[in-house]
N, C-alpha and C positions, 0 to 999 in steps of 0.2 A: 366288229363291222360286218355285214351283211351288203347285199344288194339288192336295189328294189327297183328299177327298170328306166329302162333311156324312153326318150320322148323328143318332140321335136314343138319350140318354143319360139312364140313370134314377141320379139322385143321390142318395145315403139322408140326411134333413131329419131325424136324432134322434129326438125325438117325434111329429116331424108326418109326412104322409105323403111319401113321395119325388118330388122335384123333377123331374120330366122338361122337358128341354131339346134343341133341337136346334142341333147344334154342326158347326162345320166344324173340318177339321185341313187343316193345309199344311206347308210342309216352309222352315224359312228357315235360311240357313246350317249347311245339314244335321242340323240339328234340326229335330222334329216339335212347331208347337205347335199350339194350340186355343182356337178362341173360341166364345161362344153367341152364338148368331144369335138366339134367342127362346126366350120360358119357352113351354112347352107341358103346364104342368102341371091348367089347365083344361081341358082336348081332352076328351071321352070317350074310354073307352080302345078304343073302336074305330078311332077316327080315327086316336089312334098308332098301331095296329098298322097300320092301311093307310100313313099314310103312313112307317114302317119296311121294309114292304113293298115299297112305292115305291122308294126309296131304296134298297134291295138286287136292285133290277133285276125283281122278282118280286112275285107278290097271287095270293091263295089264291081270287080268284074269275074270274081270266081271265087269262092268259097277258101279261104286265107289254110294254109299252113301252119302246125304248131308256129309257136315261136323262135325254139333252136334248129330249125330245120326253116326257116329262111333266109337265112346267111348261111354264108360258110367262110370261115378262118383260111386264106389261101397262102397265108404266108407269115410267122410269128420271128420275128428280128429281136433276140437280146440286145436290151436298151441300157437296164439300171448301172449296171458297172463299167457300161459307157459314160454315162452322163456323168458318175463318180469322179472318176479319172479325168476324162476333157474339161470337166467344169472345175475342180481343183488347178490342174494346169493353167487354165485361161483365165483364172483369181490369183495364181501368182505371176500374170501375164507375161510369163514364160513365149509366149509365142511372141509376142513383139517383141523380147530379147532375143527368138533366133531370126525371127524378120520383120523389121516394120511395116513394109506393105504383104498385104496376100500375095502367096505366089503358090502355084502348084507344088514348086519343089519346098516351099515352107510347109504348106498342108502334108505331103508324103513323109515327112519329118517327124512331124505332130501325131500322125498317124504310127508310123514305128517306137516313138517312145510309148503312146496310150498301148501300141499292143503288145512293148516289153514287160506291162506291167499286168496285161492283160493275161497274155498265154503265150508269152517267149518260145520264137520258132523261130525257122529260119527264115530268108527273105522269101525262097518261092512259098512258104507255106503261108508269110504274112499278104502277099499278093493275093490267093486263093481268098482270104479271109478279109481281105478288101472289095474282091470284084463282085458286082452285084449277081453275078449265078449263084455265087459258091459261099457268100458271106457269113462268116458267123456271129454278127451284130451287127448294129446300126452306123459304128463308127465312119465306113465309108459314106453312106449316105450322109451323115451330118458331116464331114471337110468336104462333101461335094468332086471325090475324089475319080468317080469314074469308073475304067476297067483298067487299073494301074499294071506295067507288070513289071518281073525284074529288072530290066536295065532302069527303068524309071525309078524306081526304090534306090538302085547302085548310086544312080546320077543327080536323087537327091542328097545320098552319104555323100557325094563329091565337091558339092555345090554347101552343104555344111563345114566341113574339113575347113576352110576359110575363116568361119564365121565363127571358131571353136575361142580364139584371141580376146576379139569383143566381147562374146558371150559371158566367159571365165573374168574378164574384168569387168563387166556389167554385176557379177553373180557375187564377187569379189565387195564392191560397193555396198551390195545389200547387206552383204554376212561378217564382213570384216570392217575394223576402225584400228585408226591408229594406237600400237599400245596392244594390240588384240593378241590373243592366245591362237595358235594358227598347230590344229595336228597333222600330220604327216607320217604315212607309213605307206611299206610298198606289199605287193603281194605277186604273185605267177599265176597264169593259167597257161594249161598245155592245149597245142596246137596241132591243128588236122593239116596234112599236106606239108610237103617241102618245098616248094617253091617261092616263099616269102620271107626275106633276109631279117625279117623281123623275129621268123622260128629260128630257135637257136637253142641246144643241149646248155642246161643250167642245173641252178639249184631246184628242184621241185618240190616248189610247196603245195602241191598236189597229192603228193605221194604217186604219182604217175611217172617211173624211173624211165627215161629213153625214149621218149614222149620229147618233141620240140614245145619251146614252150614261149609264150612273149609276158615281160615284167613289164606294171603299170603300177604307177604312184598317185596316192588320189591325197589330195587338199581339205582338208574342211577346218570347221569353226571350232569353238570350243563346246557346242553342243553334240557336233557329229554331224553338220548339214555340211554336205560337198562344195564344193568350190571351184577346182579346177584339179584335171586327170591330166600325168603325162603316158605316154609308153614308149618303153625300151625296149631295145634286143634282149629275147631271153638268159643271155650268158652276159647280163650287167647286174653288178656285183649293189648292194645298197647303198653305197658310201658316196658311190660316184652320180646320183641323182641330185646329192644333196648341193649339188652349187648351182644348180637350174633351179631347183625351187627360190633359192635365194635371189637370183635373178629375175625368175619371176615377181615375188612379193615386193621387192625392192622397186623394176624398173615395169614392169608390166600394169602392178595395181597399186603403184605410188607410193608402198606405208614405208616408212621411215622409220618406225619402231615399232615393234614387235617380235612373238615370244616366240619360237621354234618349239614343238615337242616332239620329239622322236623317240624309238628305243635305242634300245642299247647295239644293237649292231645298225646303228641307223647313223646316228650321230658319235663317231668314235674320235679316237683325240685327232688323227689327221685329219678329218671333216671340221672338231672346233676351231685346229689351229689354224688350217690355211684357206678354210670357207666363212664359217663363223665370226671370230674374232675382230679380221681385217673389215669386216662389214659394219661398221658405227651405227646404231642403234637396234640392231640382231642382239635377241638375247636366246636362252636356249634353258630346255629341262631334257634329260638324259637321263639316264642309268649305268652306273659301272658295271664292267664284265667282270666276271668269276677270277682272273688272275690279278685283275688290281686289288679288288675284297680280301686276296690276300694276301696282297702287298700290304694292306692296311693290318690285316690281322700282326702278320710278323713282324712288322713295325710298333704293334703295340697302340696305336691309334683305334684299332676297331679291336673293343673286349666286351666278352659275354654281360660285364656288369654294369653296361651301360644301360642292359635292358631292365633292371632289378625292379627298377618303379614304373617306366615309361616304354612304349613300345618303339619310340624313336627319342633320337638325339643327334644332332647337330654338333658335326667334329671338323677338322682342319687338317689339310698335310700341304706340305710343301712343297709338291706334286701338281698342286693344283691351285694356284696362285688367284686370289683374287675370285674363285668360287666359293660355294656353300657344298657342305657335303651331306646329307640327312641320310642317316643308316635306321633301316628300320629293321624288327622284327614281327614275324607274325606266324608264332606258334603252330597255327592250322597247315601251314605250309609246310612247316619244319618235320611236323607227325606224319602227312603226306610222302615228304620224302625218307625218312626213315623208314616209313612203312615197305617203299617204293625199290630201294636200292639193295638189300637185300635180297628182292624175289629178281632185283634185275638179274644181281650176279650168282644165283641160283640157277637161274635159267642159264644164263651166258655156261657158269662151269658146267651143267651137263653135256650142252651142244660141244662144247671144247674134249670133254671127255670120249666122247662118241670118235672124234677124232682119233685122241689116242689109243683107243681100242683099235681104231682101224689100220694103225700105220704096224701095230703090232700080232695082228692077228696072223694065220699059219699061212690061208689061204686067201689071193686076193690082194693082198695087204697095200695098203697107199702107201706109195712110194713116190720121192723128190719135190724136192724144195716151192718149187711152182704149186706144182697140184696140192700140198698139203697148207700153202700159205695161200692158196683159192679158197679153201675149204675154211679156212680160218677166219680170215678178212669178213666173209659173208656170214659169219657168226657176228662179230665183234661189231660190224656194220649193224645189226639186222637189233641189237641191243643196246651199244652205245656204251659200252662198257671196257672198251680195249686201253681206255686209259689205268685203269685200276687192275691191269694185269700185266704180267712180264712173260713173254712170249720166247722159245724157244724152239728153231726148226731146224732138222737138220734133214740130209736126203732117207734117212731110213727113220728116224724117229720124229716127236714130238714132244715137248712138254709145257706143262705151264704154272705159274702162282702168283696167288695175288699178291698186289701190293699194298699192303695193310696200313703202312703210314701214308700212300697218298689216300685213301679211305678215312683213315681217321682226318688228313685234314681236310677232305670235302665236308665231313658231317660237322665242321664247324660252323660251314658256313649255311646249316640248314636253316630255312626261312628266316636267313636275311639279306636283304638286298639294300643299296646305296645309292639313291638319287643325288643325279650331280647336276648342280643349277648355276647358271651367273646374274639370275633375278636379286636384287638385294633384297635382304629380310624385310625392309620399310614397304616395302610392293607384294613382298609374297610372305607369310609365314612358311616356318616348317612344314603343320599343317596344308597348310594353300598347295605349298610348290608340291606335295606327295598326291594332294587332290586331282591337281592338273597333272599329274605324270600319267596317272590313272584312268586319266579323261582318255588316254588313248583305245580303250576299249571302244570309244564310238566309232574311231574307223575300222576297229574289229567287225561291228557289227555289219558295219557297210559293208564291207568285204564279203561277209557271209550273207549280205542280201542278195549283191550282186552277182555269186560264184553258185550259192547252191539253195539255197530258201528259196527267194524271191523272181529273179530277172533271169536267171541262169546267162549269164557272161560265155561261157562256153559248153562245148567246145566250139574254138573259132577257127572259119572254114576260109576266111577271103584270103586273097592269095597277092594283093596290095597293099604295100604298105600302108598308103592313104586310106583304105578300104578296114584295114584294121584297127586305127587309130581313131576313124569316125566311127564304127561299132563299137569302141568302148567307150568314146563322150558320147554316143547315144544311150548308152547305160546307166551312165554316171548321171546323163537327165535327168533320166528315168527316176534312181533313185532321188534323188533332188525331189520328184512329184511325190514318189512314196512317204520321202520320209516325214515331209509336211501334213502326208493325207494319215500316217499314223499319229503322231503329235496333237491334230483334229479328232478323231476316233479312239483314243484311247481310251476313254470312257467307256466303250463296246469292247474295246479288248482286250487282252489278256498282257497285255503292256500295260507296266507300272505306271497312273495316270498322276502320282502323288508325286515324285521325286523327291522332293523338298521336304517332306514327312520320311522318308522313307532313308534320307540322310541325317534326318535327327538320330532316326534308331541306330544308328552304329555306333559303337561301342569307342571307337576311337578311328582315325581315317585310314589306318594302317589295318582293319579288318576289316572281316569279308562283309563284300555288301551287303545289304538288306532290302527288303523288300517292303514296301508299306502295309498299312493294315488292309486298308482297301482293295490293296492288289492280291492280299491272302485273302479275302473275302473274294474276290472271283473266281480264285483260284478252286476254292476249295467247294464252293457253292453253284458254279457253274453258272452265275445269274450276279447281275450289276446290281446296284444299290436301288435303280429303277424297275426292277424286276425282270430285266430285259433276258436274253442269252446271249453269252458273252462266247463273243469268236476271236479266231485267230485273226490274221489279216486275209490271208489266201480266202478263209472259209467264207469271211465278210463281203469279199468278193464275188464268191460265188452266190451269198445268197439277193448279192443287189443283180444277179444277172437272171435272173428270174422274174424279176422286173420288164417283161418285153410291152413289143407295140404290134400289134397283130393288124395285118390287113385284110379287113372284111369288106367281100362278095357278096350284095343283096343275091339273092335268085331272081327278083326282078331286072329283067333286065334295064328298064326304063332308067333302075337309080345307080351312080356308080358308086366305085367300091370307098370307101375311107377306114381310116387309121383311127385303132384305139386302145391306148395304155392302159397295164397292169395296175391296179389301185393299190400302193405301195402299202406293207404289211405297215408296222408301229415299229419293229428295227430299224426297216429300212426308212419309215421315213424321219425316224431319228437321225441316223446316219446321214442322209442330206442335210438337216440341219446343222448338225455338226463339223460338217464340212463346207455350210455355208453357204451350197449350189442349189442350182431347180435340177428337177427333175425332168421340168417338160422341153421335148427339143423341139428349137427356134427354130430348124429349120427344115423338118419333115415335112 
């Protein structure tokens, strides 16, 4: 595609008078076509002829100026990966679920989730990035939003935080049915400032030790599309979430049946017994933990020879009344940890030994019970290995050894794990129910859009609880718009666009995923099946922001300035097709 020059065109209107417009022509796959750039059918007709004039190199009042030197560019607004994002969002009319009439505090809304997904910053920097001085795209000018600033942004968190109810059972409706498979898992992110009851010392699944932290539990489908976010005080444990979801799914979004999947510290047996069970038509898929597996082993119920032909089987204990139990193995896992446990406790014994040098050396020497079981602890911690040793401290010395039968019988239970379901076989296979265990990787991924890929979730700075709670269902939007705009785009990206092919190729459902041919063919080629280049999502992003609308300044002064887009490469304007939006904005 080339260019080959704008013009100004008078189009005969029937009755009324004729249309003038100025149009550009360009050349694509050796066709000539044409777009209007703008109606110029109010101009005086002076103005046209000068700027025709212009435009054909010449003016009947002074000897014409090249042609790039009678304009000038006075202002270039990234558009493309605007119109991406709002036009996706406003096709899953997302905005009428969070307001049905326009309202300012709707648009500021609409505004922070397109620019969670834009360049996640905080609120004063997404204000900067709104107000017409400082903007860094068009977004504010298309919600017609102003010069927004923070309390305005706050007060639309605040004015949401209500609407979080409706929303989540609206969202509910679209993505869930009765009967439906519903995952659930929770995650942490650590928190800035002390003054929000909501920060609270936990577990951190950050790996940020002493860091306040707030736990939120996100809802989706059986694909991995979000549904509804709660959050907790950081120092809430996983087990005790789980009888709010049930209340949610039950009284909130009406389903009367349906399949819970959690892991295994998620759904534990006092979550089945006294949340689960009592609730008629709750059913659940789960995982047992490492002390029941071998409760099964020494029972004689789970043995190595179940796997001889199969890499799962379907067994029963008495324990578990009225469940299915599928034990599976998967080899890969097994070599993994073999490989794995070893170098642990290699490592573990020299840090340990280091110790004992110390408490015995001439000079110096560590001494008492505290300081030498300080020094211990933060080994055993830092490896994970203090079960598989026997510890010995006394005020002058130290010693240690391992324990070699609890060793031998962990390595029993290498790469095997035990799904525990209350779905009957007639509804789920073996197969099925290990499938959907596994499905829970989609709020994996969520989690790792929302925490460090994609939306960056933190760190979070507000210092209200309401204030926290609406920034993380503004996230959870957010991904809601992502994850539909990847699912659209997969073709262009380096996401598996096959699935369905790509689950033939496994070997059996208890091994490692696969990937399809297709998606090894971008992979490895760097280019789509259309010949196109295949990006990430972030990159895809970037290269639709390239895409701008420049406002041009005749130097005559007589004409005034108008507005004129980037002629979209062949990715990009794949990319809108694919996602199903224009490109041109309604309302520049």
């Amino acid at each position: 595609m080339y260019y080959v020059g704008m013009y100004v065109a008078t189009i005969p209107n029937r009755n009324s008078p004729p249309a003038i417009l100025l149009r550009e022509s360009f050349r694509l796959d050796g066709k000539v076509n044409n777009r209007t750039l703008a109606n110029l059918s109010h101009w005086p007709l002076a103005q046209i002829d000068a700027l025709r004039a212009v435009l054909k190199g010449s003016t009947s009042v002074a000897p014409a100026a090249p042609l790039p030197q009678a304009f000038q560019i006075v202002r270039s607004r990234p558009h493309g990966h605007v119109a991406a994002v709002l036009g996706t969002l406003r096709k899953l009319r997302l905005d009428q679920l969070i307001g049905k009439q326009p309202s300012h505090e709707r648009d500021l809304v609409l505004a922070m989730i397109t620019e969670r997904i834009l360049e996640p910053a905080s609120k004063l920097a997404t204000t900067r990035a709104l107000h017409p001085d400082t903007l860094t795209s068009t977004l504010g000018e298309l919600l017609h939003l102003g010069s927004p600033t923070e309390d305005e942004l706050y007060a639309a968190m605040d004015w949401l935080l209500p609407q979080q109810p409706r929303i989540e059972q609206a969202l509910a409706k679209r993505h869930l049915a009765e009967g439906a498979l519903v995952l659930y898992d929770l995650t942490s992110t650590y928190f800035e400032g002390r003054h929000c009851p909501l920060g609270q010392l936990g577990y951190p699944r950050d790996h940020n030790k002493g860091k306040l932290q707030i736990v939120f539990g996100l809802l989706t489908n059986a694909e991995g599309c979000p549904v509804a976010v709660e959050v907790y005080a950081g120092n809430t444990s996983d087990p005790k979430t789980v009888s709010d979801q049930v209340t949610k799914l039950r009284t909130r979004f009406g389903l009367q049946r349906v399949i819970l999947v959690g892991d295994r510290g998620m759904l534990t047996n006092a979550r089945i017994r006294e949340n689960l069970k009592p609730a008629s038509g709750i059913d659940w898929i789960t995982a047992l933990r490492a002390p029941a597996i071998k409760k099964l082993i020494s029972a004689g119920t789970l043995q190595p020879s179940l796997f001889d032909e199969r890499d799962l089987a379907e067994i029963s204990h008495p324990d578990f009344p009225g469940e299915r139990l599928i034990a599976c193995y998967n080899p890969l896992l097994a070599e993994e940890r073999a490989r794995k446990r070893p170098e642990l406790l290699a490592a573990t014994e020299k840090e340990l030994q280091k110790i004992a040098v110390a408490t015995s050396r001439k000079k110096r020497a560590l001494r008492g019970k505290q300081n030498i079981g300080l020094r211990v602890g933060k080994v055993l911690n830092r490896y994970k290995m203090g079960k598989h040793f026997q510890i010995h401290i006394e005020e002058a010395t130290f010693s240690y050894q391992r324990k070699q039968a609890n060793i031998e019988k962990e390595e029993l239970l290498d790469g095997i794990y035990v799904v525990r379901t209350s779905v009957p076989a007639e509804v789920f296979s073996s197969e099925q129910a290990v499938r959907n265990y596994k499905s829970l990787s989609g709020v994996e991924r969520a989690f790792r859009s929302l925490k460090t890929v994609d939306l960056h979730v933190r760190p979070i700075h507000h210092r209200l609880p309401g204030r926290v709670r609406a920034h993380i269902f503004l996230c959870m939007l957010a991904y809601n718009v992502e994850w539909h705009m990847r699912n659209d785009l997969a073709r262009l990206l380096f996401d598996d666009d096959d699935p369905a092919a790509a689950q033939k190729m496994r070997t059996s459902v208890v091994a490692s995923a696969q990937r399809s041919v297709s998606a090894q063919a971008k992979a490895y080629n760097k280019r789509t099946p259309e010949d196109l280049p295949v990006h990430s999502f972030q990159t895809l992003l970037g290269d639709l922001a390239t895409i701008v609308i420049n406002r041009v300044q005749p130097n005559d002064a007589t004409i005034p300035a108008f507005d004129i887009s980037t002629t979209p490469t062949t990715v990009q304007q794949r990319a809108f097709d694919l996602l199903g939006v224009s490109l041109k904005p309604a309302n520049l």
